[in-house]
C-alpha positions in Angstrom: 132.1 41.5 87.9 133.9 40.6 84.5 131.7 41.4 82.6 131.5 45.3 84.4 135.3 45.2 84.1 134.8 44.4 80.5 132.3 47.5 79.6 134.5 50.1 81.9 137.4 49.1 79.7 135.5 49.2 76.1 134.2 52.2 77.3 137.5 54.0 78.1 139.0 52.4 74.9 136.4 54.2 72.9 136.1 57.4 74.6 140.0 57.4 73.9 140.4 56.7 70.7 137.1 59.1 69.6 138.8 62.6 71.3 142.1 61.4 70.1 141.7 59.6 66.7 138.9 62.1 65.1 140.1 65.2 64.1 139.8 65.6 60.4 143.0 67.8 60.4 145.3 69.3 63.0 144.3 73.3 63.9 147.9 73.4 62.5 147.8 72.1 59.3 149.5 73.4 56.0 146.9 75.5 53.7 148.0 74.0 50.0 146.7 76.1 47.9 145.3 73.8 45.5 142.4 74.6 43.2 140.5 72.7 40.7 141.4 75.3 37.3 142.1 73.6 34.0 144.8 74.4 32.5 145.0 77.6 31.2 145.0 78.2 27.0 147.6 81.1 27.2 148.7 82.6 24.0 150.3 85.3 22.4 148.4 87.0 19.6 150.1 86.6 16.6 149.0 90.3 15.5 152.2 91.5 17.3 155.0 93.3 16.1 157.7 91.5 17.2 160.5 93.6 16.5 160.7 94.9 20.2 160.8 92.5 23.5 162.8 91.4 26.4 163.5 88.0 27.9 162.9 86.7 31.0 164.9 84.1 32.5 162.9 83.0 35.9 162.7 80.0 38.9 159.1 79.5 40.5 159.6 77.9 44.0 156.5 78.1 45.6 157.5 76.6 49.0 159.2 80.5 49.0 156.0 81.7 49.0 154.1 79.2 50.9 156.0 78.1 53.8 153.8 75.5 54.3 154.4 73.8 51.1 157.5 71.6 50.9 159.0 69.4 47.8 156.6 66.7 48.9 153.7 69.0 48.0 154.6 71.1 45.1 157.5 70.9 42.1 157.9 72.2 38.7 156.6 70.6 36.2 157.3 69.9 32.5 153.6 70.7 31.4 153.7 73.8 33.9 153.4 77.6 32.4 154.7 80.6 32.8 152.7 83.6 31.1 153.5 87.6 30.8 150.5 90.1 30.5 149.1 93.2 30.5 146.1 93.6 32.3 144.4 90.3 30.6 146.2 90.1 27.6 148.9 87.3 27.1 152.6 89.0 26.0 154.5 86.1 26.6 154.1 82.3 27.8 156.9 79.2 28.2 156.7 75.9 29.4 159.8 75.1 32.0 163.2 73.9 30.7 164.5 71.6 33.5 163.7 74.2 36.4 163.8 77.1 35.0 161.5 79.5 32.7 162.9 81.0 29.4 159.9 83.5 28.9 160.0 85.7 25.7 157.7 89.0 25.9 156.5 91.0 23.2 155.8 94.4 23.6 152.9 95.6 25.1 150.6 97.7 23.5 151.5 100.7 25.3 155.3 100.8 26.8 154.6 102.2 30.3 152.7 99.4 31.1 153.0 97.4 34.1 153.6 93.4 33.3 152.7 90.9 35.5 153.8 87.4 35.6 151.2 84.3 36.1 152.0 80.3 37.0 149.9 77.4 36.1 150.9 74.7 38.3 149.5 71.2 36.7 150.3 69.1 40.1 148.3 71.7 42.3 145.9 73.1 39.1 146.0 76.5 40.4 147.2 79.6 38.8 149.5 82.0 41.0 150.5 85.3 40.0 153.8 87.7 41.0 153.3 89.7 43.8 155.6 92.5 42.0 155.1 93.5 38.0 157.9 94.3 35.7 158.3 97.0 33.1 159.1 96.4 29.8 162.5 97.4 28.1 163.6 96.9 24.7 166.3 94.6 24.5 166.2 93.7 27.9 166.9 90.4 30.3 166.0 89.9 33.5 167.5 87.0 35.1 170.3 84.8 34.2 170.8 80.5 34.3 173.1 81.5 37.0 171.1 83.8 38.9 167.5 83.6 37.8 164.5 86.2 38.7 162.4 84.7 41.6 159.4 86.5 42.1 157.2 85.6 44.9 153.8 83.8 43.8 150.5 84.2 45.5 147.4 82.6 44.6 144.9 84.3 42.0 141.8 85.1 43.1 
């Protein structure tokens, strides 16, 4: 009698703990999108003229982006970059001061050009890219310390 007492018990003990203590991952679980991409060797050709350009002075918070993400997962980095270009061609590229991104762009080969924004995070090695562009202007500066651009980020496929 024990000893069928004994199995009934291991038996439920085990059937428990398998449906409950199994799952890899809840169905719920945050999507980080993390990749495996090197970092990136972004540069500026130093062909360029740069007698034209604009600044950029920008904030990259993922977690906007990707609600799953929170400080835990994701933070700016010193070794992180922030790049301009046109089509594939690098304008512009800074490293982070503190939090925020002091991005000088030269001006692109043709002025009407649409200029999109790319992030290299090192802590999730994964490159991001601005959901919106910007257009170039002579002279120009978008973003302030006190109220810097925030574009939105979603990951480059």
């Amino acid at each position: 009698m024990k000893k069928h007492l004994f199995f009934h018990t291991l038996i439920i003990c085990l059937a428990v703990s398998l449906f409950t203590g199994c799952k890899d991952k809840p169905d719920d679980a945050p999507v980080i999108p993390s990749g495996h991409v090197a970092t990136p060797d972004w540069e500026v050709s130093p062909d360029y003229d740069y007698s034209s350009s604009t600044t950029v002075i920008a904030e990259v918070d993922l977690t906007k982006s990707y609600n799953a993400l929170t400080p835990n997962d994701w933070r700016v980095d010193t070794a992180d970059l922030l790049a301009a270009f046109v089509g594939e061609e690098c304008i512009g590229v800074t490293k982070p001061v503190d939090d925020l991104f002091f991005l000088y762009i030269t001006s692109p080969s043709q002025s009407d050009e649409e200029i999109q924004l790319r992030y290299y995070s090192v802590r999730l090695q994964n490159i991001f890219q601005a959901s919106t562009g910007l257009h170039f202007q002579n002279g120009d500066r978008q973003g302030s310390v006190a109220n810097p651009l925030a574009p939105l980020f979603v990951e480059m496929k």
